[in-house]
C-alpha positions as CSV (number, residue, x, y, z in Angstrom):
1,X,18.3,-6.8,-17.1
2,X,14.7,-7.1,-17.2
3,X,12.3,-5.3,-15.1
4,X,12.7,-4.8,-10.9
5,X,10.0,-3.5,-8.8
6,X,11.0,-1.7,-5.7
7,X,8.2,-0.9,-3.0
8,X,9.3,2.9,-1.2
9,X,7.4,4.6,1.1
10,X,5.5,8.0,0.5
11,X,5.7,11.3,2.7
12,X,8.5,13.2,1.6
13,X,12.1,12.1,-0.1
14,X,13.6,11.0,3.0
15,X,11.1,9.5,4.8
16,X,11.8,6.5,6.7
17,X,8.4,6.1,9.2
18,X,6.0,3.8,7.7
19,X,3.4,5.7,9.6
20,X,3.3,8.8,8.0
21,X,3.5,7.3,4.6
22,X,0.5,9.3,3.7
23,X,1.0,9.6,-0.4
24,X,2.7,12.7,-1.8
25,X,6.9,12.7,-2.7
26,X,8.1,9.4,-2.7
27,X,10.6,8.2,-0.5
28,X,14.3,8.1,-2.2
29,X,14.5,4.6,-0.1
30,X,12.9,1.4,-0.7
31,X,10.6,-0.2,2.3
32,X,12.2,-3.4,0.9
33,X,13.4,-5.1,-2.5
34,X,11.5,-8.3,-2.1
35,X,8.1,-9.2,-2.5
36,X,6.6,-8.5,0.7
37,X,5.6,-5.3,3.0
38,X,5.9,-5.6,6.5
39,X,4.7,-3.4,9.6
40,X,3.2,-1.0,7.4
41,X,0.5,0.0,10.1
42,X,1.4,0.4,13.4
43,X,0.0,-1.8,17.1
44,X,-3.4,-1.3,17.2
45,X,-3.8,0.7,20.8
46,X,-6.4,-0.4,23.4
47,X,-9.0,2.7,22.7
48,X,-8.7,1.8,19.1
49,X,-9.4,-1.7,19.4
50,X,-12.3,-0.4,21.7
51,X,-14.1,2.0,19.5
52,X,-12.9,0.8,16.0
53,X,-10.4,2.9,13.9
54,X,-9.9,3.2,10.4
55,X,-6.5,3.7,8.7
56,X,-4.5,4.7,5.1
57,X,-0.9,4.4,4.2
58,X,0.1,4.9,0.4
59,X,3.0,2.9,-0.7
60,X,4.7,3.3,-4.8
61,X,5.9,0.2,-7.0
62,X,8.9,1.8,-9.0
63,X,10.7,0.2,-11.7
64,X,14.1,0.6,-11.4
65,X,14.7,-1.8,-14.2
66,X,15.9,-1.5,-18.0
67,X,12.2,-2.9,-18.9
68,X,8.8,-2.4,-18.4
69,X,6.9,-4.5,-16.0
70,X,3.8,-6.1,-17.8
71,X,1.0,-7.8,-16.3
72,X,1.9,-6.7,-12.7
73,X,-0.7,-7.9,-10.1
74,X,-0.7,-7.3,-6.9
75,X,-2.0,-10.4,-4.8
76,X,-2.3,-11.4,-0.3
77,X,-1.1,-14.8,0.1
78,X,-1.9,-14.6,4.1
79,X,-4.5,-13.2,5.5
80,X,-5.1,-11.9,9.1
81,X,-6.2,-14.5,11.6
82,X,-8.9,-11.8,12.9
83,X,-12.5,-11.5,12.0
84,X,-12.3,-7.7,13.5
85,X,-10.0,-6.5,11.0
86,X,-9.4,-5.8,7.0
87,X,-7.2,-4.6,4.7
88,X,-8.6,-3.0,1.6
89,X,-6.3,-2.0,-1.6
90,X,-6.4,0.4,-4.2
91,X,-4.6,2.6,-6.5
92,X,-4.8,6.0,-8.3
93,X,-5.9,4.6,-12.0
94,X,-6.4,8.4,-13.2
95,X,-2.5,8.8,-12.7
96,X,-1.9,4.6,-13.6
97,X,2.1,4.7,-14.3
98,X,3.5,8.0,-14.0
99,X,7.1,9.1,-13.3
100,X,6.2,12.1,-11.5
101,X,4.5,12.0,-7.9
102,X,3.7,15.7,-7.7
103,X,0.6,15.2,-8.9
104,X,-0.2,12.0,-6.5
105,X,-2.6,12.9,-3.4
106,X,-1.3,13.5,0.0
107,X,-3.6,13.0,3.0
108,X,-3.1,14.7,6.4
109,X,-3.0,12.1,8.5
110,X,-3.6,8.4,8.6
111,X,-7.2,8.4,9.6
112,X,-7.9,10.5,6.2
113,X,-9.2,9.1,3.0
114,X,-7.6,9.5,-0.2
115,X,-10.4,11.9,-1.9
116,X,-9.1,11.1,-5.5
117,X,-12.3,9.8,-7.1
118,X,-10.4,7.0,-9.4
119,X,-9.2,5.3,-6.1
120,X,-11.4,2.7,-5.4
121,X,-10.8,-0.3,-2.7
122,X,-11.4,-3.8,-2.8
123,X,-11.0,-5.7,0.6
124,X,-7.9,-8.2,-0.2
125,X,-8.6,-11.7,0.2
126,X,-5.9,-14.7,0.0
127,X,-5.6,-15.9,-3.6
128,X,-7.4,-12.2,-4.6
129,X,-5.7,-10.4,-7.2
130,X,-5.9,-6.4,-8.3
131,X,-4.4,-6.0,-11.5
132,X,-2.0,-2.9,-11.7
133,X,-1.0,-1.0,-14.7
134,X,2.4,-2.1,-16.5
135,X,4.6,0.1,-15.3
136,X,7.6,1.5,-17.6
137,X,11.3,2.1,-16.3
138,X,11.7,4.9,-14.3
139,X,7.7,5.3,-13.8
140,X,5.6,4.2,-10.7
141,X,2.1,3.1,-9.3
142,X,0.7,4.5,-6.4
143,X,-1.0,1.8,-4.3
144,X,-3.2,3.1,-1.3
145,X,-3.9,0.1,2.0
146,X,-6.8,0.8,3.4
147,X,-6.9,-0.8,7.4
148,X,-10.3,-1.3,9.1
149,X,-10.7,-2.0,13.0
150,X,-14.1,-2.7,14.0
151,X,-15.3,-1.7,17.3
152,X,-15.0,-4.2,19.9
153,X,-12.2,-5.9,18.2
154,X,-10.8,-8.8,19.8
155,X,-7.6,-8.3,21.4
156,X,-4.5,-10.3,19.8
157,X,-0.9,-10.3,20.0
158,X,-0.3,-10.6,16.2
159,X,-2.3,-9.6,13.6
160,X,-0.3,-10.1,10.0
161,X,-1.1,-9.8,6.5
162,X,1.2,-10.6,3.5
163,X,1.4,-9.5,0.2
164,X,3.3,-10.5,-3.0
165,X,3.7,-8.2,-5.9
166,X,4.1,-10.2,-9.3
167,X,4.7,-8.9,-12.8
168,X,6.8,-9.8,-16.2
């Protein structure tokens, strides 16, 4: 078998809720097996939309393979429709692929920023890729979404953004 990536939540071992996937123990579940996250963030609410609102979830790649993933990139192949909203990525390259998460950041709530100074976020654009360390079996990245809101936002029924995670 060759190398599988499996995208779980953060929060605490047997976390299920998207929405308080704020970094620390990862979740002994995956968010899904394929290559794309959906409904990370919660509906943006009306007084959010209003005054603007800025947002983190933390999400880990493990590889529950027999092999190490090499040259794993992590790439949006749709972007939102909206001008009023972004979604920035980054992940903790002072840890890169570690098999603990004790040491991982856990924020206290999703309008908190990660304060780990080797997380730095670049806003995803389609075709945009952010390379990711190779990751060995049994180890994990931690990748940290950024969501920004700006004030005044336009309101829409559907905002989406999808992501692929690739590697060999």
């Amino acid at each position: 078998m060759a190398a599988v990536l499996v995208i779980r939540l953060t929060g605490g071992s047997s976390n299920t809720d998207p929405n308080i996937s704020l970094g620390g123990l990862m979740s002994s579940g995956s968010l899904i097996t394929s290559n794309a996250i959906n409904n990370l963030f919660r509906d943006v609410t009306s007084t959010q939309r209003s005054s603007g609102v800025t947002q983190y979830r933390a999400l880990s790649f493990l590889n529950v393979g027999d092999a190490s993933a090499t040259t794993v990139k992590f790439h949006l192949v749709w972007a939102s429709p909206s001008s009023d909203s972004d979604i920035q990525i980054g992940y903790d390259t002072s840890h890169g692929s570690c098999a603990s998460d004790s040491a991982l950041e856990t924020v206290g709530d999703e309008y908190t920023s990660p304060s780990t100074p080797s997380i730095s976020f670049s806003l995803a654009t389609p075709g945009s890729m952010i390379s990711l360390p190779d990751i060995a079996v049994g180890e994990q990245v931690r990748v940290w979404f950024r969501r920004v809101i700006t004030a005044d936002a336009g309101n829409r029924a559907t905002d989406t953004t999808r992501f692929r995670v690739s590697y060999a």
